[in-house]
DSSP file (Angstrom, degrees, kcal/mol; ACC not computed):
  #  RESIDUE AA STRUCTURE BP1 BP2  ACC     N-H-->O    O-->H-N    N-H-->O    O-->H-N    TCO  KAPPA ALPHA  PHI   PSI    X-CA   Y-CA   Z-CA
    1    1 A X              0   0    0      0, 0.0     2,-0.4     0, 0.0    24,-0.0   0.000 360.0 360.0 360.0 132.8    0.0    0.0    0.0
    2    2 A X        -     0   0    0      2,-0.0     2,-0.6     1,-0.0    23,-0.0  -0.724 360.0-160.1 -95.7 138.6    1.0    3.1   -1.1
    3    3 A X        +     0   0    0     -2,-0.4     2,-0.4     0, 0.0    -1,-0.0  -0.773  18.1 179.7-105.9 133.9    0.8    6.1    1.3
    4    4 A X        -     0   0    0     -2,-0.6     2,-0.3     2,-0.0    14,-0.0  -0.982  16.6-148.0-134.3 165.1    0.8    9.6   -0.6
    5    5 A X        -     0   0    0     -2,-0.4     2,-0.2     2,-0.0     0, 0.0  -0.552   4.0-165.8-124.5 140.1    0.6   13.5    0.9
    6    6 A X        -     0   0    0     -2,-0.3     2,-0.3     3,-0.1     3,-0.2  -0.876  15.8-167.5-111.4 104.5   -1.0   15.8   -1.0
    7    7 A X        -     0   0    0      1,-0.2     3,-0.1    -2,-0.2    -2,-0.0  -0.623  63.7  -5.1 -87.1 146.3    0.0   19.4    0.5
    8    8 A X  S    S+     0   0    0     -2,-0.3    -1,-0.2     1,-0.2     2,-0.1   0.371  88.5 141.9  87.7 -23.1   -1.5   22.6   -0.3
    9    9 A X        -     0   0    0     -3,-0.2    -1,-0.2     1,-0.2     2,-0.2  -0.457  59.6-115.0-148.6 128.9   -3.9   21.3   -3.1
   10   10 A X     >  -     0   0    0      1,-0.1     4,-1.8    -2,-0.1     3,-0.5  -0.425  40.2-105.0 -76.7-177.8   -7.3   22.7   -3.2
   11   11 A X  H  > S+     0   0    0      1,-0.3     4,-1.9     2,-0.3     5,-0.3   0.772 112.1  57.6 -72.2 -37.9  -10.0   19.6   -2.3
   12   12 A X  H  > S+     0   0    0      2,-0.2     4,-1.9     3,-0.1    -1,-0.3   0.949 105.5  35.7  -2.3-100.9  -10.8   19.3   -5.5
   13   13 A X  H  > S+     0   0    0     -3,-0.5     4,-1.0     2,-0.2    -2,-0.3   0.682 121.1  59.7 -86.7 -19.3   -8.3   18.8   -7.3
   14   14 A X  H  X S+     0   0    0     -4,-1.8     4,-2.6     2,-0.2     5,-0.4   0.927 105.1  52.1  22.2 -97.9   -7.3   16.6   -3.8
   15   15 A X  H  X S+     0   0    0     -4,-1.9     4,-2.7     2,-0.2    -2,-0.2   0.897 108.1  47.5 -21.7 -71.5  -10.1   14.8   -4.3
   16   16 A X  H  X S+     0   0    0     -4,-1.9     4,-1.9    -5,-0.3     5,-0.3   0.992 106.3  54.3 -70.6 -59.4   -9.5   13.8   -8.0
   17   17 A X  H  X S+     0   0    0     -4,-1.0     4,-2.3     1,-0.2    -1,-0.2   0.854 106.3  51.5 -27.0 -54.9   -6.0   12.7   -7.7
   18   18 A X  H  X S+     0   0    0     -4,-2.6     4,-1.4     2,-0.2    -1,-0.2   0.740 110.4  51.3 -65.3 -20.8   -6.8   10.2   -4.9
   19   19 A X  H  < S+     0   0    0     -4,-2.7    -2,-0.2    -5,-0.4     4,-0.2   0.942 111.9  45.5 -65.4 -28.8   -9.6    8.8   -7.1
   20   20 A X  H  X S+     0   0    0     -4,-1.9     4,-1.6     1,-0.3     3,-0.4   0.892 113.2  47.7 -90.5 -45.2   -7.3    8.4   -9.8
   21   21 A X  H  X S+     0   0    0     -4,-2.3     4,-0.8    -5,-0.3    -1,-0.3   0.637 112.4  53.4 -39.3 -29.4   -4.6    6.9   -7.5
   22   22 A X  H  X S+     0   0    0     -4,-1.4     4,-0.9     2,-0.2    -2,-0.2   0.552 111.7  47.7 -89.8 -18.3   -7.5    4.4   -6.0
   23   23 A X  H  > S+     0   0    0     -3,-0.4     4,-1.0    -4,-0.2    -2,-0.2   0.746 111.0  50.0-105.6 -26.7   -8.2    3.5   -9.5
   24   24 A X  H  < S+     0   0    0     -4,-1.6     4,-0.3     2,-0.2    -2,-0.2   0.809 109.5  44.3 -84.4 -19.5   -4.8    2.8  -10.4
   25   25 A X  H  < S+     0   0    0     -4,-0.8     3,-0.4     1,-0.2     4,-0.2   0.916 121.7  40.9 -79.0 -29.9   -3.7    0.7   -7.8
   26   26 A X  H >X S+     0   0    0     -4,-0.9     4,-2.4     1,-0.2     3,-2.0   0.584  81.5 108.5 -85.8   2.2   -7.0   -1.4   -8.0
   27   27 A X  H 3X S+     0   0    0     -4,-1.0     4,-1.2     1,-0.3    -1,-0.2   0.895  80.6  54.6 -44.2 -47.8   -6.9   -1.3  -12.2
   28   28 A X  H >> S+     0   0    0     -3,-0.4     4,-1.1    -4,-0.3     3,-0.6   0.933 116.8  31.8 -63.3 -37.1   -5.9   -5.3  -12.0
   29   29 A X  H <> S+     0   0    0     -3,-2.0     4,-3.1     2,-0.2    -1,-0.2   0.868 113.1  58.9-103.1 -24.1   -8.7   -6.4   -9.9
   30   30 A X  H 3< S+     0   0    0     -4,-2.4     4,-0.3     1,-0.2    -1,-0.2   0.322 107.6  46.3 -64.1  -9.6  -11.0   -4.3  -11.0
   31   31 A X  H <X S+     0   0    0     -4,-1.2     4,-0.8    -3,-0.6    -2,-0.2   0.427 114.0  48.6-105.7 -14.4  -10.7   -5.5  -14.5
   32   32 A X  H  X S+     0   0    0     -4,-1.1     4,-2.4    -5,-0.2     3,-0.2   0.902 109.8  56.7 -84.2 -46.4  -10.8   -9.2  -13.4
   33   33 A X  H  X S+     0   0    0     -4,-3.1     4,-0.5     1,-0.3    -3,-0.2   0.789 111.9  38.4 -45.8 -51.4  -13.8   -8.3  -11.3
   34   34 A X  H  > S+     0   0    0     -4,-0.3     4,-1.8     1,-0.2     3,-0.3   0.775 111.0  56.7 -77.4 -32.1  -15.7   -7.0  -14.2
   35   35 A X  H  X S+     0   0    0     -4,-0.8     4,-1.7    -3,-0.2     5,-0.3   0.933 101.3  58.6 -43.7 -52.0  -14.6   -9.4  -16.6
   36   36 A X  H  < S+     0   0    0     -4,-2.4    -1,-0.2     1,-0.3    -2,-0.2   0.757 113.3  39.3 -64.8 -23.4  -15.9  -12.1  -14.2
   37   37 A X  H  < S+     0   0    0     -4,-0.5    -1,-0.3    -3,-0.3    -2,-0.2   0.634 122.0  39.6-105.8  -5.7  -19.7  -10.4  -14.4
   38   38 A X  H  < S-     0   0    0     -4,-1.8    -2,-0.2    -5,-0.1    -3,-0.2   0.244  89.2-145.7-123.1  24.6  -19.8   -9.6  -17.6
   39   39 A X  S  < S+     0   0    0     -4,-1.7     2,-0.4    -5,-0.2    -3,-0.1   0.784  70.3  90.4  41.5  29.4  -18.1  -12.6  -19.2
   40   40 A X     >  -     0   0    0     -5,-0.3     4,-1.2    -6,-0.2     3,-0.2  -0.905  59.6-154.7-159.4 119.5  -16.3  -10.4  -22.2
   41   41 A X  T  4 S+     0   0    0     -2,-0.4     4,-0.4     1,-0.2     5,-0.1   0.716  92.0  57.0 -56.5 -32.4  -12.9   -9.0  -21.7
   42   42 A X  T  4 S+     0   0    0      1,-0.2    -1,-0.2     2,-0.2     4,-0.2   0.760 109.4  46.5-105.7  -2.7  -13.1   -6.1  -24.2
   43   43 A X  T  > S+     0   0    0     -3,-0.2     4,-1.3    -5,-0.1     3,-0.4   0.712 112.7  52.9 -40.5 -39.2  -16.4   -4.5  -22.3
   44   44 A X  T  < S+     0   0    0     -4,-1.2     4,-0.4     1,-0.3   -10,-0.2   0.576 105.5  47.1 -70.2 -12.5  -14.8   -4.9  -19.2
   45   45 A X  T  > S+     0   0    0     -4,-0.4     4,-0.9     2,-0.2    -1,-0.3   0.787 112.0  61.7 -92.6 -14.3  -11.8   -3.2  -20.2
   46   46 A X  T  4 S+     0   0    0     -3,-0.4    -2,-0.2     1,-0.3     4,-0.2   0.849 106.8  38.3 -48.9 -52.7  -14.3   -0.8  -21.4
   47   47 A X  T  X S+     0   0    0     -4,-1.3     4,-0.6     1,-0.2    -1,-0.3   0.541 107.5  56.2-103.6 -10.9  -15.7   -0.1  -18.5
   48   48 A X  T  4 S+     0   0    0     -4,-0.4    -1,-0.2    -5,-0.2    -2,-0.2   0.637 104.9  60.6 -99.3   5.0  -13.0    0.0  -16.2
   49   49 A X  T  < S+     0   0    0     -4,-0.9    -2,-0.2     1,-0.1    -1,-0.2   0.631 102.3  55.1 -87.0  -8.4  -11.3    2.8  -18.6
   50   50 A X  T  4        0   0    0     -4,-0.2    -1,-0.1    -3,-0.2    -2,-0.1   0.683 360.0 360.0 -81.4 -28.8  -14.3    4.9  -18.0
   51   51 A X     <        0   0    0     -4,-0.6    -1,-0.2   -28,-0.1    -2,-0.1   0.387 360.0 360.0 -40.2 360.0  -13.8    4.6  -14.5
């Protein structure tokens, strides 16, 4: 687990950063995950690139 600071930074842009960090560490499981309910790899990558 990665631990990260953001200083300074309005909440916002805060905000978005960690989502984008949350999305990137979980991108592997979150693409198996979706795979596994929708039974088609290229929707599921679909949908976890929308994320």
């Amino acid at each position: 687990m990665t631990v990260i600071t953001v200083v300074g930074s309005l909440p916002e842009a805060r905000s978005g950063f960690l989502l984008h960090r949350l999305v990137a560490d979980h991108a592997q499981a979150l693409l198996a995950y979706a795979e596994r309910l929708l039974r088609d790899r290229y929707t599921a990558e679909d949908i976890v690139q929308e994320t």
